[in-house]
N, C-alpha and C positions, 0 to 999 in steps of 0.2 A: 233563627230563621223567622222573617218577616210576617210566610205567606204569599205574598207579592209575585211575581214574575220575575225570571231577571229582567227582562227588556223593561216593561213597567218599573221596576225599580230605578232602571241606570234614567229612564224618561224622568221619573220623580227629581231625581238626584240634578241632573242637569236643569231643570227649570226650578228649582232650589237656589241652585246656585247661579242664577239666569237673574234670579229678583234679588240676592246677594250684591250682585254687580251694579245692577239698578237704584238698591240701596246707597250704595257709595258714590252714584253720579247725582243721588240728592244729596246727598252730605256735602258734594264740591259745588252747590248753587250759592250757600251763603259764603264760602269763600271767594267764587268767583265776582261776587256781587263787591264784596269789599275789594277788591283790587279795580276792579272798576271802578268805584267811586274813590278810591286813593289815586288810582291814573288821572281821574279826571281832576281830582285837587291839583296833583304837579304839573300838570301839562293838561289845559283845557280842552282844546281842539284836539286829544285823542282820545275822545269817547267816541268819535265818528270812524275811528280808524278801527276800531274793534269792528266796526259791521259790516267794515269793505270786503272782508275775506277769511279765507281760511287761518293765514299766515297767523296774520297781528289774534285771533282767535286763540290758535296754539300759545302763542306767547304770553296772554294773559292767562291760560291755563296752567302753565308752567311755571309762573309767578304765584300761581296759589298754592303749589308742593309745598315751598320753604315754611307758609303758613298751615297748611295741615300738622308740618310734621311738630311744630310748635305744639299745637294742639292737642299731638300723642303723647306729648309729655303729661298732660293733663290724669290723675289714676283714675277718674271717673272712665277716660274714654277705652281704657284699658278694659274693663268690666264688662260695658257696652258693647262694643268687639267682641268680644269671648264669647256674648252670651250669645250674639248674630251668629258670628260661625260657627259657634258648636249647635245652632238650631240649624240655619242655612245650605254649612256644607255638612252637616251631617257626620261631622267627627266623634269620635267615639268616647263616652265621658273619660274622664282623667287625662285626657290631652291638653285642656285649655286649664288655665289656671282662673278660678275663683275669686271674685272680687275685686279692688281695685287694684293698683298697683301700689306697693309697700316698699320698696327699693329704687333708686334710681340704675336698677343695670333694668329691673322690668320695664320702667317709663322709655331709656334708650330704646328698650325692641317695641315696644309700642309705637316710638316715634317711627320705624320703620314700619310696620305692619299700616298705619294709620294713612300715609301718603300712596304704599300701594294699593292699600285697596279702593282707596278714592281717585287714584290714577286711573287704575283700572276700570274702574266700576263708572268713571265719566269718558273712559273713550269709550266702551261699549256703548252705555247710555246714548251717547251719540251717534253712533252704529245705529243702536236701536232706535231713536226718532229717523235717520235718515234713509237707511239701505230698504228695509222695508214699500214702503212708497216706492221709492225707485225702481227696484224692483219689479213692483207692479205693470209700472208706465213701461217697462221695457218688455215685458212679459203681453201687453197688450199694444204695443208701440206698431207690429206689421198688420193688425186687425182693424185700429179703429184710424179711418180717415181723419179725424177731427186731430188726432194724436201728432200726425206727421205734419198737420200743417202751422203748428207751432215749431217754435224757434227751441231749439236744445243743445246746452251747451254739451253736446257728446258728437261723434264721429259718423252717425251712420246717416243716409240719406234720405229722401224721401220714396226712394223707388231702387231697385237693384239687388243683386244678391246680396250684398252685404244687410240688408233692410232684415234678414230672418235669422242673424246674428244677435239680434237685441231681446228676445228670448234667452237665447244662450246665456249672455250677458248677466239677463237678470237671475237666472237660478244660481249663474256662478256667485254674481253677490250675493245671494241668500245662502248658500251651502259655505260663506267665507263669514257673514256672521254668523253664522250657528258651529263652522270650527273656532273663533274668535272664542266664541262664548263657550264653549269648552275648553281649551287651551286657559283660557283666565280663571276658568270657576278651578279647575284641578291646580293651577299654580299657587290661586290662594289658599288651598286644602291644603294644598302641601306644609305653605310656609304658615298655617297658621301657628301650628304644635311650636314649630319652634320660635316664632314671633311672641307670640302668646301663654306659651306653654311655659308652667311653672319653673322658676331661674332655682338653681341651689339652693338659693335661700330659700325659697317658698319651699321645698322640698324638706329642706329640715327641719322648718318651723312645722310641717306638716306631720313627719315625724315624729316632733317631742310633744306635738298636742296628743297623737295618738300613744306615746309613752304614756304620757300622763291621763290619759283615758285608762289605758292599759293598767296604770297602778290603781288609779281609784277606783277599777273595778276589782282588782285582786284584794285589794283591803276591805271595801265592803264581803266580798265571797270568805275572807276570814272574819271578821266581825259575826255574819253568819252563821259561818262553821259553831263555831267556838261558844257563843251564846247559845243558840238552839241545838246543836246537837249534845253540849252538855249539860240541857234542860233534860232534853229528851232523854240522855241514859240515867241519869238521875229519875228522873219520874217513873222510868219503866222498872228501874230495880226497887224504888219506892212502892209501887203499885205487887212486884211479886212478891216484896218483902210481908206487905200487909196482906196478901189472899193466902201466903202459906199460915200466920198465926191467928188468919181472922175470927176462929170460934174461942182461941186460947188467950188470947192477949187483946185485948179491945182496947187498953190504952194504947197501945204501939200503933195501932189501926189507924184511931184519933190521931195521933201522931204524924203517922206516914202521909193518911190524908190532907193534914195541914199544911207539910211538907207537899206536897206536890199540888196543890192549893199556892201556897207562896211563889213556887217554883215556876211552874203556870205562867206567872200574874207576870215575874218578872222576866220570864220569858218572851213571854206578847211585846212586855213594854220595850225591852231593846228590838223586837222582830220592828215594831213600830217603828220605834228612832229611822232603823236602818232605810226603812219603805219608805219613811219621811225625807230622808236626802234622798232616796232616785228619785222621788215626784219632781221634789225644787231641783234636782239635777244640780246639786254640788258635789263639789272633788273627794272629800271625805266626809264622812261619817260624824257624827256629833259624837262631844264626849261620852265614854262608854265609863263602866264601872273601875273602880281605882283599886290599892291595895289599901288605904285608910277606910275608903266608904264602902267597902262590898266583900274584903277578906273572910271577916267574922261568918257572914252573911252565907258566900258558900261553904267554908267549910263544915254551918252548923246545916243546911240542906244538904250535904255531902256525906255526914254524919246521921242523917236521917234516914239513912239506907239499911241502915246496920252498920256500915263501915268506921273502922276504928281507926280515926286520923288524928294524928299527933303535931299540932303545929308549933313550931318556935322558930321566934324573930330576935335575931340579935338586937343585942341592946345597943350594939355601938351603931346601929342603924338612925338612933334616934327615933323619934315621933313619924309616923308614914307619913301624916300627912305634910308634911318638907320635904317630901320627896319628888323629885320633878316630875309633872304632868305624866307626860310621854312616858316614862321611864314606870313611873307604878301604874297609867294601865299596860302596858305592855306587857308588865312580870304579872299584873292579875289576870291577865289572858293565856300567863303559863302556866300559873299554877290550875287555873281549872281547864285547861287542855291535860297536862299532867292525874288530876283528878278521876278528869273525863276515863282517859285509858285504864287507870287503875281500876275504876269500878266495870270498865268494860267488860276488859281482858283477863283481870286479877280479882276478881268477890269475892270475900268474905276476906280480903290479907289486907294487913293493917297497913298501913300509908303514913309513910313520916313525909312532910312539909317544910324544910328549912328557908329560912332568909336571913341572908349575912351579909356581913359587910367586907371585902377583900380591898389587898393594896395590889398592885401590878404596875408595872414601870412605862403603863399608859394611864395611870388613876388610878381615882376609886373605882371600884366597881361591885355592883349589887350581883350576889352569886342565889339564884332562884335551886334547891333542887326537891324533886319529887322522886322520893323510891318507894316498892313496896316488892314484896315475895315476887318472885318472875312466874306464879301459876298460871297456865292457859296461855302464855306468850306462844307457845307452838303451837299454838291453833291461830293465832292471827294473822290477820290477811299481810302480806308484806308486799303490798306496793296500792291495796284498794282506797284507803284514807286517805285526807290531806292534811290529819291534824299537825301529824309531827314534822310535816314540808312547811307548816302554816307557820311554827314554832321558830325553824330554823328561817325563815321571811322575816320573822317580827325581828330575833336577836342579828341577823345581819342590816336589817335599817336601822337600828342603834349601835350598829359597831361595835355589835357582842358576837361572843361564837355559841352556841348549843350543841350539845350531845344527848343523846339517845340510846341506851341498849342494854343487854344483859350483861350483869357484872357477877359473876359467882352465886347466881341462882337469884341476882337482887335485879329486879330493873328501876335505872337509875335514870333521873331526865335532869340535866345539868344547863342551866346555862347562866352565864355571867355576862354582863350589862355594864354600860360606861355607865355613872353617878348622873354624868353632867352630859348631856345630848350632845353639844357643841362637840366633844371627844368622840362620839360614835360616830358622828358624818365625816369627819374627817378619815376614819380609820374603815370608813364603810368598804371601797372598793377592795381591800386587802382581805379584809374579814368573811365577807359575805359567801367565799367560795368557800370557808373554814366552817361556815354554817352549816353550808348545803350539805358538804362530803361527810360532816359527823350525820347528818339526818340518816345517811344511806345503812346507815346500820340499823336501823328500823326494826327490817324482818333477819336482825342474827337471830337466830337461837340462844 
């Protein structure tokens, strides 16, 4: 709701779309101008014929269509258009399409849109210099003596009943542009959406920018997750580890403190990175920690809790760091997701950490997994988190699967990974529901 009146509104609306029309019979003065000076190059002696009459008038206005619609092909004028009538007639946003024109089916509806509203908007225009006046004269044509004793190319006399008719006359003219000029401003409302209004393609293209908005906002919200919230439970079990032995044990204290000092630091630094791409407003996220450069790292702040974690990497893995990009950060965002849970859910039960290397008759593939005692999993929330939804995202964009859940009192976090990324994208759309459906076991018992 506006505010507005209705009547004041539909007034607004109509004298809108009154100066719309107006609009487009200036836009028909520099085409009409070059057809006049191209008539007058072909044929000399008809620049006089243009000003004999109505007729040869029309006829040079009708010679300027074929060049407007030229004109609509133009993408600038596409834009132009859009932006008039969605201010003008007052269309509602998302009807008009944005920008210029990117396709040749948009430039086609352009090239229509372009000739009509310049048709239109110069016969009014014309209306509008001339009915007016007229109007007048006829309105005041039985009052003023001076009026009747001019010459007028109309019907009525200078004396007689019929002389109180040219009143009439003139309101009918005035009540026939002001329906003109409705009738024209609502046909161009009409056809603007669909003259102008974004083609399928705009529409899709419209779509995968918003897809892809849509992702690089769910990967920074896991980037997020994943960093700071397993700063945070680390820190906080770091902090009650150190006030429960604080008078008894003062080097563990030392210890803990430095540990959540470290933790801290490295925390901020990736919260930073992340707040660093929204500022620049890019798609993703800069390189985050790997399983060469940051493994050690948290497993030894992970260990700084109290908790007793057991890591082994296979050897037929090779050196981490040969490991592709993507692929070892993705497995060090599971292992400290996995971490994460364990110290949550599970304190004080020891946490085995494996990385192996598997064969499978799609590849190699790197098998991540995290178990530890299943204590306190019945108290967990089973649907409040996003980590183990976050898990089951990463190993379906690599074309891995992940599992989740209680196994005989063990909880076990599994997931297996293509070597080679090229293998995951390929296998992504197949996988990715294999992901999500193991996640849902989350909250088994």
């Amino acid at each position: 709701m506006t505010g507005r009146p209705p009547g004041r509104g539909r007034v607004r609306t109509f004298a809108l779309r009154w100066v719309h029309l107006l609009q487009g019979g200036a836009l028909l003065m520099p085409f009409y101008l070059l057809v006049s000076v191209g008539i007058s190059i072909v044929r000399p002696g008809a620049v006089r014929l243009l000003d004999s009459g109505f007729g040869p008038q029309f006829l040079a206005f009708a010679l300027c269509l074929p060049l407007v619609a030229l004109a609509g092909l133009l993408p600038v004028v596409r834009a132009l258009e859009s932006a008039a009538a969605r201010t003008l007639c007052e269309l509602p946003g998302g009807t008009l399409a944005l920008g210029p024109a990117g396709s040749w089916a948009a430039r086609r509806r352009s090239a229509v849109w372009f000739p009509l509203h310049i048709g239109l908007g110069g016969l009014v225009s014309g209306a509008s210099l001339a009915i007016p006046p007229a109007a007048v004269v006829l309105l005041a044509f039985p009052f003023v003596p001076a009026l009747r004793s001019k010459q007028w190319a109309w019907p009525w006399d200078h004396e007689g009943g019929a002389l109180w008719t040219a009143p009439v006359a003139g309101v009918a003219l005035l009540v026939a542009l002001i329906a003109a000029v409705h009738v024209s401003g609502a046909l161009l409302a009409r056809c603007a959406p669909v003259l102008l209004g974004p083609t399928p393609a705009d529409r899709l293209a419209a779509a995968e920018r918003r897809a892809a908005d849509l992702a690089a906002r769910n990967r920074l919200a896991r980037e997020l997750h994943d960093s700071v919230g397993h700063a945070l439970s680390a820190v906080s079990l770091q902090a009650g580890a150190a006030r429960r032995v604080l008078d008894d044990d003062p080097r563990f204290v030392r210890e803990a403190l430095a540990a959540i000092e470290e933790t801290s630091r490295g925390a901020v630094a990736e919260l930073d990175a992340v707040l660093g791409v929204l500022r620049a407003g890019e798609s993703t996220p800069a390189a985050g920690p790997s399983l060469a450069a940051g493994l050690e790292t948290l497993v030894a702040r992970s260990r700084a809790t109290g908790t007793d974690i057991r890591l082994r990497v296979d050897d037929a893995l090779g050196p981490l760091a040969l490991l592709d990009a993507q692929v070892s950060a993705e497995s060090y965002r599971l292992v400290q997701e996995g971490l994460s849970n364990a110290l949550r859910h599970a304190p004080g039960a020891a946490v085995d950490v494996r990385l192996e290397r598997q064969r499978s008759p799609q590849g190699e593939l790197l098998a991540v997994t995290v178990e530890n005692a299943a204590i306190g999993r019945g108290r967990s929330r089973p649907s409040g988190g996003r980590g183990l939804a976050g898990i089951a995202e990463r190993a379906a964009l690599l074309g891995g699967t992940a599992r989740a859940g209680n196994e005989d009192g063990v909880w076990r976090l599994t997931a297996r990974l293509p070597l080679s990324p090229a293998d995951g994208r390929q296998q992504r759309p197949e996988v990715q529901g294999t992901g999500q459906e193991s996640m849902r076991q989350e909250s088994a018992p």
